[in-house]
C-alpha positions as a Markdown table, in Angstrom:
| # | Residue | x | y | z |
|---|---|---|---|---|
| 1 | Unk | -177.1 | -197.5 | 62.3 |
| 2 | Unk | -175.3 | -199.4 | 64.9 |
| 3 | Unk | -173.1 | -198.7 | 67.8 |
| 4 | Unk | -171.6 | -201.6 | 69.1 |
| 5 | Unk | -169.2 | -202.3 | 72.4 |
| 6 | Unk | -168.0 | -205.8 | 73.2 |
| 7 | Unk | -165.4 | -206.7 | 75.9 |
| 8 | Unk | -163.6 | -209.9 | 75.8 |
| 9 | Unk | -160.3 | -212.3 | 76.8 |
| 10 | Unk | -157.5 | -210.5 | 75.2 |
| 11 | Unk | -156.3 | -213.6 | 73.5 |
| 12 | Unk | -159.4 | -213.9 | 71.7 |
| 13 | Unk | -160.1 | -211.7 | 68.7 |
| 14 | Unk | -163.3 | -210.9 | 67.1 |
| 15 | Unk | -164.8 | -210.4 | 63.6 |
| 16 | Unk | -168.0 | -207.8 | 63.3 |
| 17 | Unk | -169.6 | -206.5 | 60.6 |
| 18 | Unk | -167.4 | -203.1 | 61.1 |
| 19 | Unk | -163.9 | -202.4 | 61.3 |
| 20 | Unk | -163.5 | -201.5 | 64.8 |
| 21 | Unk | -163.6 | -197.6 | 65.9 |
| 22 | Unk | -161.6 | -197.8 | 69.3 |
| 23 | Unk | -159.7 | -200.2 | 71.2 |
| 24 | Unk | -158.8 | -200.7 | 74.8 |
| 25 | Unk | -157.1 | -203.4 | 76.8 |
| 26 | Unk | -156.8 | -203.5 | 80.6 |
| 27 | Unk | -156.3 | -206.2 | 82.8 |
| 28 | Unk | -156.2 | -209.0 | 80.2 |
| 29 | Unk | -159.6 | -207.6 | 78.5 |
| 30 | Unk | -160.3 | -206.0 | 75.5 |
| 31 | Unk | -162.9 | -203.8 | 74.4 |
| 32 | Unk | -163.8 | -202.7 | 70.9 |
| 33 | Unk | -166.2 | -200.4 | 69.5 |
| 34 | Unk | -167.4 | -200.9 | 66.5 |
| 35 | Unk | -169.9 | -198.0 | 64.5 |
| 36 | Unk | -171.4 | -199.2 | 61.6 |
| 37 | Unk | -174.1 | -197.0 | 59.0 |
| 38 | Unk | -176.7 | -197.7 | 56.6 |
| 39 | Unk | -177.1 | -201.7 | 58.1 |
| 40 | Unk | -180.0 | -203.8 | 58.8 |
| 41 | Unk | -178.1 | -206.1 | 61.0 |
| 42 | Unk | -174.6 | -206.2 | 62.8 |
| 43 | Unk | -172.9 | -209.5 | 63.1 |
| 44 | Unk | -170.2 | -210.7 | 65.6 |
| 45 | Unk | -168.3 | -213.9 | 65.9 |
| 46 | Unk | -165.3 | -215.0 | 68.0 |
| 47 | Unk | -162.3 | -216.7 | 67.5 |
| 48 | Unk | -159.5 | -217.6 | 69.6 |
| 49 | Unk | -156.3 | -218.6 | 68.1 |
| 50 | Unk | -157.2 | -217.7 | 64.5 |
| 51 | Unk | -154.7 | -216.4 | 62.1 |
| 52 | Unk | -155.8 | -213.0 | 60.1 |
| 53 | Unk | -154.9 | -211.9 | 56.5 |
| 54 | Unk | -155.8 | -208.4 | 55.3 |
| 55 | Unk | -155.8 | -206.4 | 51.8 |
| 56 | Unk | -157.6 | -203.9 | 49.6 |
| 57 | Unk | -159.8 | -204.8 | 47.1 |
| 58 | Unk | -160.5 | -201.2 | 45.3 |
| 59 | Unk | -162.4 | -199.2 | 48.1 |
| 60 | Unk | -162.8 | -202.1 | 50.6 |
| 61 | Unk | -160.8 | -203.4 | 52.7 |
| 62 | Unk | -160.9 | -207.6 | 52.8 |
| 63 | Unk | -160.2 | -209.3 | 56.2 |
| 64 | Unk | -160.1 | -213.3 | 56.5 |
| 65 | Unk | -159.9 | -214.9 | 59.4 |
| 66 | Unk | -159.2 | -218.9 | 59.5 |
| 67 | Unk | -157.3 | -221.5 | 61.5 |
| 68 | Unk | -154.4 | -221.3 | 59.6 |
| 69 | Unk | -152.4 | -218.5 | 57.9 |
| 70 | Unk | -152.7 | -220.9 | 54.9 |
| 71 | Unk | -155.9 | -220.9 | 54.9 |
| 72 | Unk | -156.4 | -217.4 | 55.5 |
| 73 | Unk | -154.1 | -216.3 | 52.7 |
| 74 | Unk | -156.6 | -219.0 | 50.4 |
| 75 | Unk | -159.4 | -217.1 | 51.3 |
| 76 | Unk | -158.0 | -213.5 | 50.9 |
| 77 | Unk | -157.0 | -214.8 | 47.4 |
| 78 | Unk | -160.3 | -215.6 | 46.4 |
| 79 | Unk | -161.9 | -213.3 | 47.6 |
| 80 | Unk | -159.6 | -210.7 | 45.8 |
| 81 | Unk | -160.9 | -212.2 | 42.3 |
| 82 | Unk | -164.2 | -212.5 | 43.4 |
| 83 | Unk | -164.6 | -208.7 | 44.3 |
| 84 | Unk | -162.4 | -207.9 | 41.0 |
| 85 | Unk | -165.1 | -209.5 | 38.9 |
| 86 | Unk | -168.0 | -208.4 | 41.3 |
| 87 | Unk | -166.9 | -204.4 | 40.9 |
| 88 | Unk | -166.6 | -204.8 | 37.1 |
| 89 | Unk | -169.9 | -206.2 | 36.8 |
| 90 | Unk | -171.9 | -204.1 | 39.3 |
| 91 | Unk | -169.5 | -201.5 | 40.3 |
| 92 | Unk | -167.7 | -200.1 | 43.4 |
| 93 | Unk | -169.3 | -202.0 | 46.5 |
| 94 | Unk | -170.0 | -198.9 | 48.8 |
| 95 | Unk | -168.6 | -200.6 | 52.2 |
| 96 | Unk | -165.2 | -199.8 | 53.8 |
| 97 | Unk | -164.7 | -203.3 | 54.9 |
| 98 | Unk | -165.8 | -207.0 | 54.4 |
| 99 | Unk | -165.0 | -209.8 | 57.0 |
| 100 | Unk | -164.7 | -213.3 | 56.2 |
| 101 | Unk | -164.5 | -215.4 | 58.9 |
| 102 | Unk | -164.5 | -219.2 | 59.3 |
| 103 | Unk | -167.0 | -220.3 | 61.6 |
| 104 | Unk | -168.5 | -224.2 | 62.7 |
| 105 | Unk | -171.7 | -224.1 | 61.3 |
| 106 | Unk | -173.1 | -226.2 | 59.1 |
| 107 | Unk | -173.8 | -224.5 | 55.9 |
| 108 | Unk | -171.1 | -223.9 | 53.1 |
| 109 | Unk | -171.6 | -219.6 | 53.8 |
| 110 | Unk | -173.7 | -217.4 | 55.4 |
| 111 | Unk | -174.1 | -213.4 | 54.2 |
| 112 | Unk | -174.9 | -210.7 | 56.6 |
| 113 | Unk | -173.9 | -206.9 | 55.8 |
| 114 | Unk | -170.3 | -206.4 | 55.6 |
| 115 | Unk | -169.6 | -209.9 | 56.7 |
| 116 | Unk | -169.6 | -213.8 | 55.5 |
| 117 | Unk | -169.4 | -216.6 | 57.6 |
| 118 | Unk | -167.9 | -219.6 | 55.7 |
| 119 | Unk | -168.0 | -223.2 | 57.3 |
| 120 | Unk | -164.6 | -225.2 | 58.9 |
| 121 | Unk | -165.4 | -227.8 | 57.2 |
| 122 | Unk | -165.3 | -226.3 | 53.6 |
| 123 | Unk | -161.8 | -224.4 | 54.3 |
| 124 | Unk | -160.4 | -227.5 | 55.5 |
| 125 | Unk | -161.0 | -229.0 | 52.2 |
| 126 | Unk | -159.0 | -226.3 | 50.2 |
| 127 | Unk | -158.9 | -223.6 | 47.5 |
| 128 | Unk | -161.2 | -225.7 | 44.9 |
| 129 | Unk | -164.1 | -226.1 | 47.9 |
| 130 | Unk | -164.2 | -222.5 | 49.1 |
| 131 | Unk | -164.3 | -220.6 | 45.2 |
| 132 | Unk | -167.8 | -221.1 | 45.0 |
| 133 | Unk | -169.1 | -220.1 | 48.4 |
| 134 | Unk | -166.8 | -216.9 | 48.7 |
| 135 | Unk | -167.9 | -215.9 | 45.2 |
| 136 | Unk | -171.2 | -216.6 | 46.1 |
| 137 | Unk | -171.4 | -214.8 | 49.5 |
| 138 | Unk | -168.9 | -211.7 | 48.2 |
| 139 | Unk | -171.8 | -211.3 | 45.6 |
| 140 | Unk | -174.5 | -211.0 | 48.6 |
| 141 | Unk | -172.6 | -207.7 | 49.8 |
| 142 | Unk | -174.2 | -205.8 | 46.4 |
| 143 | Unk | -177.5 | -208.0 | 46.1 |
| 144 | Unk | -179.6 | -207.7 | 49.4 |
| 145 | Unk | -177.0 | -206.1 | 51.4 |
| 146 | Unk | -176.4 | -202.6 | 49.4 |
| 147 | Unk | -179.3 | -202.9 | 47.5 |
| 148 | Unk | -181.7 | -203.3 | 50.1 |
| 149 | Unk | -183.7 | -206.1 | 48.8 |
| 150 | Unk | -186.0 | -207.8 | 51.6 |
| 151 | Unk | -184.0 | -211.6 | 51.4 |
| 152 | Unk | -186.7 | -213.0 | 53.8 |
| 153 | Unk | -189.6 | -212.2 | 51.6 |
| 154 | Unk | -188.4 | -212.6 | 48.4 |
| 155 | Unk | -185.0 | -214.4 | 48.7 |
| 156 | Unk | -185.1 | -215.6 | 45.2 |
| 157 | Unk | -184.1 | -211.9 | 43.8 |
| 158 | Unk | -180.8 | -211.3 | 45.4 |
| 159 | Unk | -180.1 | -215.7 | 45.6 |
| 160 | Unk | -181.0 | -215.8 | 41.7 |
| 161 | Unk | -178.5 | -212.6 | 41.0 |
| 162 | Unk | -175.5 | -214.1 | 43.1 |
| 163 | Unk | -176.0 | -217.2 | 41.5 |
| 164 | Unk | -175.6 | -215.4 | 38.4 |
| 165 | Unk | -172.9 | -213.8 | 39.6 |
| 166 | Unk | -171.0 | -217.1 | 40.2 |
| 167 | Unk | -171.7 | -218.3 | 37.0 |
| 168 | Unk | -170.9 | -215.3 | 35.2 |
């Protein structure tokens, strides 16, 4: 379980493995904190000038975060079918919440619990290049992340079941 409080710029915003609890701003700084249950890890990243798109997706709530409300939108949209086919294959995912967040890094995505880190690069390309990764990393939430697999150990479980997922 995690209990986390961050303080930074007011224009900067930032995406955590939690839906933030509270929220204060005072003298151009904001802090957030952010409770999360049941996690093996608790992810934050930091944007500044990023646009964010939000929506339900059954029980979770979906939040994207890009450099562009386009792109944003793009993801949301995805991601939307993704968990749609992903809860009527394996069921309700049992997290509130789900950020998606672009980030410069060199991989295509990158899962941690209740987030998903998907490279600038790859959004800048468009819809066609980020389907596979968000379907792919969404999947990740049920396979490693809710049920518990150990993904350092044995990485081929949950990798072989969200490459199923994709495919399927």
């Amino acid at each position: 379980n995690w209990e986390v409080t961050v303080s930074f710029p007011e224009a900067w915003s930032v995406c955590a493995s939690a839906l933030p609890e509270s929220e204060k701003l005072m003298q151009g700084v904001r802090t957030s904190v952010f409770q999360a249950h049941g996690l093996r890890d608790f992810t934050l990243a930091f944007t500044k000038d990023f646009a964010l798109v939000s929506g339900m997706s059954g029980q979770t709530r979906l939040d994207c975060y890009a450099r562009s409300h386009k792109q944003a939108e793009q993801m949301l949209r995805i991601a939307f079918k993704a968990m749609e086919i992903h809860r009527e294959a394996f069921g309700e995912l049992i997290y509130p919440s789900v950020t998606l967040c672009e980030a410069d890094f060199p991989f295509s995505g990158m899962e941690y619990p209740r987030m998903i880190l998907l490279s600038s690069d790859l959004i800048g390309r468009g819809t066609e290049s980020m389907l596979e990764p968000i379907v792919h990393e969404l999947a990740h939430q049920w396979f490693a992340m809710q049920v518990g697999s150990d993904s350092f150990r044995h990485a081929w479980q949950d990798e072989t079941l969200c490459v199923y997922a994709y495919l399927n």
